[in-house]
C-alpha positions in Angstrom: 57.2 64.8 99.3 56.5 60.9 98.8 53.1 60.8 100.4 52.3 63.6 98.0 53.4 62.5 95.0 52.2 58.7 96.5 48.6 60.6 97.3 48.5 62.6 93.2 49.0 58.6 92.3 46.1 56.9 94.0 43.9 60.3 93.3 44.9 59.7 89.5 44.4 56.1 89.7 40.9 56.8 91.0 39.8 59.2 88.5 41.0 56.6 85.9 39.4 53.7 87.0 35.8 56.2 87.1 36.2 57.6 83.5 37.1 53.5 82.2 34.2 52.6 84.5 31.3 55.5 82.1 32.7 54.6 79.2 32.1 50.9 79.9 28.8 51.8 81.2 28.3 54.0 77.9 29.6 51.6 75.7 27.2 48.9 76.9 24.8 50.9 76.8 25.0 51.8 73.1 25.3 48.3 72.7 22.4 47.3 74.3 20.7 50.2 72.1 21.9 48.5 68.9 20.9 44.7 70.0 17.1 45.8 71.0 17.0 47.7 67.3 18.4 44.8 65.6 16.2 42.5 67.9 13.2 45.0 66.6 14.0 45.1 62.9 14.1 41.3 62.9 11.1 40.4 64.7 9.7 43.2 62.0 10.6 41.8 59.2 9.7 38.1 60.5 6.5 38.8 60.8 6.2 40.1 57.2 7.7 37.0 56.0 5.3 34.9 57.4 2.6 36.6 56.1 4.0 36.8 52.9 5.0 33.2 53.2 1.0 32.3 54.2 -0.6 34.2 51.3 2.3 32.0 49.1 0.8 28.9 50.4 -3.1 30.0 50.3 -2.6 31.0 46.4 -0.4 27.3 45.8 -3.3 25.6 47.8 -6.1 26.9 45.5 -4.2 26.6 42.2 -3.8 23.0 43.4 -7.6 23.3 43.9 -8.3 24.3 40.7 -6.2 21.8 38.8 -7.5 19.2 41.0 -11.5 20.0 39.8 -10.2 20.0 36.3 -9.0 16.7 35.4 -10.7 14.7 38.2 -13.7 14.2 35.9 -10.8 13.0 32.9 -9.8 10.8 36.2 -12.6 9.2 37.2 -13.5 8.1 33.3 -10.3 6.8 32.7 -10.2 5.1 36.1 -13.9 4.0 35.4 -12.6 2.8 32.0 -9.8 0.8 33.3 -12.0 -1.0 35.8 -14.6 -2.0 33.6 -12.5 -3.6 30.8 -12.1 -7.1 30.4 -8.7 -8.2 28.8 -8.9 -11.6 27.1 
């Protein structure tokens, strides 16, 4: 009757440590499922951002062009100005 109810024990014991062992196996699983999505979305939207970010730069660049061409001829009179007068 002991070595029976010893035996149910160690049988029990053995189905519980294989069910916690497939639901640690599932649960990393789904976890690793849920890291290569977020892994995915980020590298996503990354890329969009730096894109976006370049485009950003490109329009600041040429508006900084454009201003630049504008006053530079202002510039180099009152530069030229500046040079060529004689203060007493």
């Amino acid at each position: 009757m002991i070595e029976q109810c010893v035996s149910v024990k160690l049988t029990r014991l053995k189905q519980a440590k294989e069910e916690a062992e497939r639901e640690v196996k599932l649960y990393h699983s789904n976890m690793e499922a849920a890291h290569q999505k977020k892994i995915s979305e980020t590298s996503g939207s990354s890329g969009s951002s730096v894109k976006r970010l370049d485009e950003e730069t490109a329009m600041r660049i040429q508006s900084l062009k454009e201003s630049a061409s504008r006053v530079s001829s202002d510039v180099v009179a009152m530069l030229i100005k500046h040079v060529t007068t004689v203060k007493a």
